[in-house]
N, C-alpha and C positions, 0 to 999 in steps of 0.2 A: 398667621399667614397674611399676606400684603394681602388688599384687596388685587381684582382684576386691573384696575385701572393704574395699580401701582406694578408691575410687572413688566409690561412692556417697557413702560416709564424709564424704569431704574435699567434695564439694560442699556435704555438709549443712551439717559445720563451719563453712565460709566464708560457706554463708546463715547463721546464727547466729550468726558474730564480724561480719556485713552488722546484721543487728540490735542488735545489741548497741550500737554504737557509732552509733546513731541513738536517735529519739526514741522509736521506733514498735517495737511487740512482736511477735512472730508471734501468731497467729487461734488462740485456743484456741474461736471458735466453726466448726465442722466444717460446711460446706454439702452435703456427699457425704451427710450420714444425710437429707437431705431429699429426694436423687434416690434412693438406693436405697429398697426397701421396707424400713421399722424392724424386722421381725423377721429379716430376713436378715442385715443392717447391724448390728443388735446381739445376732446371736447369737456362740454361744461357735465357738471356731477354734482351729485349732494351724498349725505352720509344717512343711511338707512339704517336699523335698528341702534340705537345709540346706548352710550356707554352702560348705560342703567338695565338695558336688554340683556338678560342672558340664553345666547344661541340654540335651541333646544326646541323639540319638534313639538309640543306642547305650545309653546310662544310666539310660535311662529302662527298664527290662528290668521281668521277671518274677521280679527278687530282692525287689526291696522288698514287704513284707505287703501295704503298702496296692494295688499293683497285682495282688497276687494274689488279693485280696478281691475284685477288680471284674473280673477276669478269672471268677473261680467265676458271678461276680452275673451277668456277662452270659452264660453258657452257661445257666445258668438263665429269662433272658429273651429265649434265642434263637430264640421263638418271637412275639417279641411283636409285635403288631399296629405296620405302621409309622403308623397315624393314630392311633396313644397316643403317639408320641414327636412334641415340641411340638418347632416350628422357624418359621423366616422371620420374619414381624414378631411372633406370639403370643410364638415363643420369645426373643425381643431382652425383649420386657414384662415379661419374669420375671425379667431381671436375673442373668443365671446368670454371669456373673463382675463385677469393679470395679474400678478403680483406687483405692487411699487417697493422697493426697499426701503427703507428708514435709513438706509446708509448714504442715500444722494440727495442733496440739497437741492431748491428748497423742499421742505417737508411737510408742506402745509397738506398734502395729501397720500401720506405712505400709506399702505390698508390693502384689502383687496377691492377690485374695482370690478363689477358687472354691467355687460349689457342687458338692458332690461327687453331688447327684443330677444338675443339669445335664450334670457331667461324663458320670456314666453314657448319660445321653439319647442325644446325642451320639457317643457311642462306639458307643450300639446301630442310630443311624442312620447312623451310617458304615458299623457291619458289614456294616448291610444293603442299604446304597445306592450307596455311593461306589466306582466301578469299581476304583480303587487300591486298596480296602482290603476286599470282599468277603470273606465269611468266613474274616477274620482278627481275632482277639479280641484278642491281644496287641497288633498297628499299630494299631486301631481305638482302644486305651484311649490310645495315647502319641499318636495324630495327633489326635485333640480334645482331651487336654491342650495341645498344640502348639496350636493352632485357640483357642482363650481366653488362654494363656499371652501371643501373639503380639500377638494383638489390643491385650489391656492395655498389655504392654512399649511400643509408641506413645507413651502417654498416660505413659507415666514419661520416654521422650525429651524428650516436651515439657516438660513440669515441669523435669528438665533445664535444656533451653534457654531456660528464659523465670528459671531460676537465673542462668544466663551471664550472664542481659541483667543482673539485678539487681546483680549482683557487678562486671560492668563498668562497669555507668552510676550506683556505687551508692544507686540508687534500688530501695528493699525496697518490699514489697506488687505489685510486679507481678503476678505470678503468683496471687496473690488476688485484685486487684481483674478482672481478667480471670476467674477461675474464677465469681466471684459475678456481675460485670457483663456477661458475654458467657456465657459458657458455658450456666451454671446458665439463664438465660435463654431457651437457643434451643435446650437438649438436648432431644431427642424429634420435632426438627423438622428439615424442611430446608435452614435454615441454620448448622447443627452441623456446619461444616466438619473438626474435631476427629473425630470420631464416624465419620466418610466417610472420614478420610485413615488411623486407625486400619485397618478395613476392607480400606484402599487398601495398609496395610504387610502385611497378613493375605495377601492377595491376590499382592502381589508374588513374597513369598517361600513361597508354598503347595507348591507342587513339590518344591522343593531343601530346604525347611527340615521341612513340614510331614507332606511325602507323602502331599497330598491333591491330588486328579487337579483341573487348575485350571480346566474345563469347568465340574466337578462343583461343585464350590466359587464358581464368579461365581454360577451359577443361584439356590443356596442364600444366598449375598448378597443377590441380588436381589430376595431373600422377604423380608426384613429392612425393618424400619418406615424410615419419615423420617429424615435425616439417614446412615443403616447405609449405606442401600441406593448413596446417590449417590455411593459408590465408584468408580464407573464413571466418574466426571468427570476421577478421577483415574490410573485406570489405563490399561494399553497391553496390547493381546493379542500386544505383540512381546516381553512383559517388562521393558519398558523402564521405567526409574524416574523420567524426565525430568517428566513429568506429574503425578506426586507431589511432586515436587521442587517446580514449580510451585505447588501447594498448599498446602505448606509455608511457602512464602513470603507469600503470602495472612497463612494463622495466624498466624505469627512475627507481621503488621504489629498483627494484631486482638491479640494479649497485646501488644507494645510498647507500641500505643495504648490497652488496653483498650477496646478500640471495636468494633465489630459491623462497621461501614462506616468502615474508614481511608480517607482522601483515596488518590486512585490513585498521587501521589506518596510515598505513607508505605509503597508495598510496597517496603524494599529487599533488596538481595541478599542476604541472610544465614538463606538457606535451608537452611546449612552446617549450622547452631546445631543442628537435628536430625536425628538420627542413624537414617538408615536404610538403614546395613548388616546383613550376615545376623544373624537375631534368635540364633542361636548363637552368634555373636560378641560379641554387645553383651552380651548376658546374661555369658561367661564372665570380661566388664571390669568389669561393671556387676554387684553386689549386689541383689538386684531379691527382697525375701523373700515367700515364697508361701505364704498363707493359705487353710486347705479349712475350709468349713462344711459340719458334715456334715446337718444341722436346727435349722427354722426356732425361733427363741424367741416363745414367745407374748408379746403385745402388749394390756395392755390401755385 
């Protein structure tokens, strides 16, 4: 098997030798700086645990600076009022983490992208809240890392599998014209089944992957704006993944089609296409580079 590093890679390549040998170019116009806010979107960022790191609640310790830095920062705001830390739909508004695709140029930075104050938020309302994670500073930074990480990783399955389709069917811009014609369209709303099913992977594996108690964690969904919250469409309180799975197949037909509303025969089975095994597994096949902002750039 490819290393992780090879994986991503070879999908990109093959979207790009897909282009290449057609008429049509990849998108160097970027639709993601229009949903996020432009001073978060184009502020400056470095890449955090790098390719050698494999994602896992083990690795994620109190070696690295950066988690020692936030380890200090939250003893210092261990007293902080919990109606200063922003969550449910206020906290989705702010945008505190993103997907970039690998499909819009340039690509010097596709991955998932973190606010490192989000991060902190997060980790201080877990300290304080989450029965799993009660005054513990160290699980509390790594389980809301895992809690945004998870979420995003979703949104890179999909882009994934809507590569598959293009490389099979080779028909390029799929994944574009769905990101702009459907997506961008109905984000914030709900009919952002994308958005819900995201959530609905967050959800699945909250326990086993994330060590957030999953009581704690539907409720905290459920505060979450249009589109976050209707996770619940997709999930099972047996853990079961059948019902995501379902969802999935929905998606797949809306990128196939590019459509919002696919004819009910255009849902076919190939709910395979996205991968929603344990988010440590996928990560350890799958390259997936991760981006911290640590403040906003002014905008004028």
């Amino acid at each position: 098997m490819n290393s992780k590093e090879d994986i991503s890679l070879d999908i990109i390549n093959a979207v790009d030798i897909l282009y290449q040998h057609s008429s049509e170019n990849l998108n160097s116009y970027n639709p993601v700086s229009e949903i996020i806010t432009p001073e978060w979107h184009y502020s400056d960022s470095f890449q955090i645990f790098d390719n050698n790191i494999q994602i896992n609640w083990d690795n994620l310790g109190g070696e690295f600076d950066l988690i020692k830095t936030m380890i200090n920062s939250l003893e210092k705001k261990a007293t902080i009022p919990d109606d200063a830390i922003i969550v449910g739909a206020e906290f989705e508004r702010s945008f505190c983490s993103w997907y970039q695709p690998y499909h819009y140029l340039p690509r010097q930075k596709w991955g998932v992208h973190l606010r490192y104050d989000s991060w902190m938020r997060v980790s201080a309302h877990f300290y304080h809240n989450c029965p799993s994670l009660l005054g513990r500073k160290l699980d509390s930074i790594k389980s809301a890392f895992l809690y945004l990480y998870v979420h995003e990783l979703f949104h890179n399955s999909v882009e994934n599998a809507a590569s598959i389709m293009e490389i099979l069917l080779g028909k390029p811009h799929i994944y574009a014209k769905y990101y702009s014609e459907v997506y961008s369209n109905v984000f914030n709303s709900s009919n952002c089944i994308e958005e819900a099913l995201s959530n609905g992977y967050l959800f699945l594996w909250a326990e086993e992957c994330c060590h957030i108690n999953r009581d704690f964690l539907k409720d905290e969904l459920l505060k979450q704006g249009p589109g976050y919250h209707d996770f619940i469409k997709y999930s099972s309180s047996s853990g079961s993944s059948s019902n995501l799975s379902k969802g999935n197949r929905i998606l797949l037909s809306q990128i196939r089609h590019g459509d919002l509303n696919p004819a009910t025969t255009a849902y076919d089975p190939i709910e395979q296409l996205i991968d929603i095994s344990n988010p440590i597994q996928y990560s350890s096949i799958y390259n997936v580079p991760i981006w911290l902002h640590r403040k906003p750039k002014p905008v004028y």
